[in-house]
N, C-alpha and C positions, 0 to 999 in steps of 0.2 A: 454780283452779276457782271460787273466790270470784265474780268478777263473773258468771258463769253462774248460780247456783247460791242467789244472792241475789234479783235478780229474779223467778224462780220461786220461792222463799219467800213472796215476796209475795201472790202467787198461790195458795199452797197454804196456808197458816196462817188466815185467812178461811175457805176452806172446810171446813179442819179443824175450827173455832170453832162452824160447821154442824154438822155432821154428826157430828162427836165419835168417829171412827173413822177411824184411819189409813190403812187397806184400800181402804175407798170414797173416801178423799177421794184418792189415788194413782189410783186409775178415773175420779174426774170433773174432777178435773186434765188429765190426760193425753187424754179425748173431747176438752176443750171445746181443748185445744191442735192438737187432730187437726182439729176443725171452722174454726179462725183459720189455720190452710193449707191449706185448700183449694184458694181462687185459686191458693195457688203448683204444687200437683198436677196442677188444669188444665193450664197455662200447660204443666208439665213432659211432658204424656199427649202434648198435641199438639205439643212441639219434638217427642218422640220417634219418634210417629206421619210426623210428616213426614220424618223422617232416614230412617227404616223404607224409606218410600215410594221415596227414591232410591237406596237400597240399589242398585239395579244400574246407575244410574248409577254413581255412586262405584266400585263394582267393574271399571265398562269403562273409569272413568279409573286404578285400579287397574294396568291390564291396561294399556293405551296407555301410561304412565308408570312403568312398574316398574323400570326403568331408570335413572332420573330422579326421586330423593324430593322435592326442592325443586320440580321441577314440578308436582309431582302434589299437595303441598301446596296449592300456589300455585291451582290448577284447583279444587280442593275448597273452598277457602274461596270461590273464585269462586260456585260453585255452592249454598253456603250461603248469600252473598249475595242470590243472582238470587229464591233460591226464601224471603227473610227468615227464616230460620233459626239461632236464636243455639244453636251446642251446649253450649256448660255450661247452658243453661238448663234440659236435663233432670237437671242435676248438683246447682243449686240446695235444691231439699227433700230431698235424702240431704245436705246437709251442715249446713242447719239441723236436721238431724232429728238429726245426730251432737252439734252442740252443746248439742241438747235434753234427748239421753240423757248426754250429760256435765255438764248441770246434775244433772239427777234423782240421778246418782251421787255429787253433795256430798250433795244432802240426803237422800235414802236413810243413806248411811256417818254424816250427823250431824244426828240428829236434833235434840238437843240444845239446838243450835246455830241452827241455821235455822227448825224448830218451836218450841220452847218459849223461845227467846231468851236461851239461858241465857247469863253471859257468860261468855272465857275462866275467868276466876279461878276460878268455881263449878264449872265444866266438871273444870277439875284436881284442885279440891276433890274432887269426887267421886269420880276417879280415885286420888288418894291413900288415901281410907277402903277401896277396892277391894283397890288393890296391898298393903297391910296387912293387911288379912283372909287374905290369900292368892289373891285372883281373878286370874286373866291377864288384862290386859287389852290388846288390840291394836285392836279399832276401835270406835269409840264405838257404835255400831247395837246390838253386842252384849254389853254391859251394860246396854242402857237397860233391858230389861225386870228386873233383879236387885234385891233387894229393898230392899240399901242405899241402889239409886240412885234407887228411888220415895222412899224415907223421906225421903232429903237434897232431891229435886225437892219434896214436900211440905213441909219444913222453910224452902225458900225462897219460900213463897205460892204453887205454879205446879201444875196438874195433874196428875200424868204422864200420857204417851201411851197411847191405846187401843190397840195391836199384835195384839190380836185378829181377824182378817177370815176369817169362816166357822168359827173352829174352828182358826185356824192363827196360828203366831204368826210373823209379818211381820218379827222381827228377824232368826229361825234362820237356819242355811246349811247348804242341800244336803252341803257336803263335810263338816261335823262330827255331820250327826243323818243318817246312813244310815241305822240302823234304825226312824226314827221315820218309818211311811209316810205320813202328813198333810202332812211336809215335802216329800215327792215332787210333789204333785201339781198343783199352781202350774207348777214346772219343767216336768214332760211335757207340760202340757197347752202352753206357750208353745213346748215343741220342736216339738209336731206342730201347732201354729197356724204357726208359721214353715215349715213343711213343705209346710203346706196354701196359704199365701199365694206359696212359691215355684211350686208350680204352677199355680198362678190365673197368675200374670206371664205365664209361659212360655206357658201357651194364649192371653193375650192377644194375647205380642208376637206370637204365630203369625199368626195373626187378621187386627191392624193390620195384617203386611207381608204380606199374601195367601199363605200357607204358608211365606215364609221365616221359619225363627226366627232373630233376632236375639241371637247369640250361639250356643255353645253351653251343654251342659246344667252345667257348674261348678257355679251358685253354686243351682242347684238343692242341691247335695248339701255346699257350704261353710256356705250358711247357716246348717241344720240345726245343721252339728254346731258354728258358732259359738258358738247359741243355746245346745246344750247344755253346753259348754265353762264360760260366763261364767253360766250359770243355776246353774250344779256350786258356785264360785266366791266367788260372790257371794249379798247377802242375799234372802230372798223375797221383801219388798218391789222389789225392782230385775227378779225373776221376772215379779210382779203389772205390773207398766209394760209390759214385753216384749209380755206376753201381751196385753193390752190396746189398748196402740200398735202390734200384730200386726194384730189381728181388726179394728181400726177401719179401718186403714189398705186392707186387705184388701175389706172392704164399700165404702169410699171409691172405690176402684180401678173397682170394677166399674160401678157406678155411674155414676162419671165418664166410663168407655168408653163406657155406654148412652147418658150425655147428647153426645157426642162425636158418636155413629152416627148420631142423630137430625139435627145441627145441621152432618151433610154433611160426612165425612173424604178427598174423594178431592183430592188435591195439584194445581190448575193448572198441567201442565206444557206448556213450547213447542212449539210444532211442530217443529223440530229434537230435541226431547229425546224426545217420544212414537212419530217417526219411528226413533228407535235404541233403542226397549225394546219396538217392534213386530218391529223385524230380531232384538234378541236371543230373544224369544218364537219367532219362525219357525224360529230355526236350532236352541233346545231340542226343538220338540217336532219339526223332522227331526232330531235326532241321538238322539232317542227311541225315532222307529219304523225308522231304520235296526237299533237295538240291540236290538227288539222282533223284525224280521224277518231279525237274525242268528241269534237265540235259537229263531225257528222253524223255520231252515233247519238248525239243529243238532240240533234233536228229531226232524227228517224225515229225518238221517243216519241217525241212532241207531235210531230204529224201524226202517228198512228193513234195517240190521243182522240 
């Protein structure tokens, strides 16, 4: 996780040198990261918006080819082709976005190391005066704040960390301070931000594909409890990023749709292809009102009963 994890140090130790708080400098980290992919979100709204849009093509090659998986490959890539359409490109920013969060997760787990620059030797050093004393120790995040390991971070010229942010301390975990409610509220509030963000999606994709959604409702209800799972888990710093790269992402999204709507979303399709999502429109809505005036012909039984 090193080369991830180092790069972003770079980024984040400057701003910390700012601001002189660990809290805010994990919030303005993580915007100004949010704000340097944007391009890539564009680029990913409108492959997605476009796949959306063929949606029933793809399903009548679906249908014509079910029989047939290599053809039907074969035809869909065609039809990605015709209409320029790369599909990992909507795959793109979920996977930088994973390598993001797995930098953040070295330096989150080691402060140490990545902020204050301490090196190996001092690093075990201080874990030595620890495990002598009698402390546990298992991940660095949660000693930093112990008072041997300010003494010895002072004792080598170096600061320690501000781990303060509002009132809470940024090293704790949810799974070992249950009754302490200050640690609660970072996590809840990034479970029901991921809550809140999965249904923003969901009405967009509606939206984009003219009432078809796009998928079903799953990661509506996986996210969530991801979110609460690895926030349970892990330190509240790694909560604060969540939360953070939640709501930005969230406000980016919508945004990005409006500047989308503005700048004309509807797909150039051929005349052969708009001629066959004109015949599938006509045969939905008569297979509609046939099922509309079975349903009144069976009310007109039953009443005259």
């Amino acid at each position: 996780m090193y080369f991830l994890s180092e790069p972003l140090s770079m980024l984040i130790r400057p701003i910390y040198q700012l601001v002189q708080n660990y809290g805010w400098t994990l919030v303005i980290v993580t915007v100004l990261i949010n704000l340097l992919t944007i391009p890539l979100t564009i680029m990913s709204q409108k492959s997605m918006s476009k796949t959306q849009q063929l949606q029933p093509l793809l399903m009548e090659l679906q249908r014509k080819y079910a029989n047939d998986k290599e053809k039907y490959n074969a035809e869909m890539q065609k039809l990605y082709t015709k209409y320029g359409i790369n599909p990992m490109a909507g795959c793109l920013p979920m996977i930088i976005r994973l390598f993001i969060i797995l930098g953040f997760v070295g330096v989150v787990y080691n402060p140490l190391q990545y902020l204050l620059r301490l090196s190996p030797d001092q690093i075990d050093g201080i874990k030595k005066i620890l495990v002598d004393a009698g402390t546990k120790v298992t991940y660095q995040v949660q000693y930093c704040s112990h008072p041997e390991t300010i003494k010895a971070i002072e004792g080598f010229g170096k600061e320690p960390i501000n781990f303060d942010f509002l009132g809470i301390d940024l090293t704790k975990m949810l799974s070992g301070n249950m009754t302490d409610w200050k640690v609660w509220i970072i996590p809840v509030l990034a479970v029901l931000a991921t809550v809140a963000s999965s249904f923003v999606s969901k009405k967009m994709m509606a939206k984009n594909s003219n009432g078809q959604a796009a998928g079903g409702n799953t990661m509506l209800y996986i996210m969530p409890v991801m979110t609460a799972y690895f926030t349970y888990i892990m330190p509240i710093g790694m909560s604060l990023y969540w939360l953070t790269s939640t709501v930005v992402n969230m406000i980016q999204q919508v945004f990005t749709n409006l500047i989308m709507k503005k700048a004309g979303k509807e797909l150039p399709l051929t005349p052969n292809d708009k001629k066959l999502l004109e015949g599938q429109k006509k045969s939905k809505n008569k297979s509609k009102e046939l099922a509309k005036n079975s349903n009144a012909d069976g009310s007109n039984k039953n009443s005259k009963k």
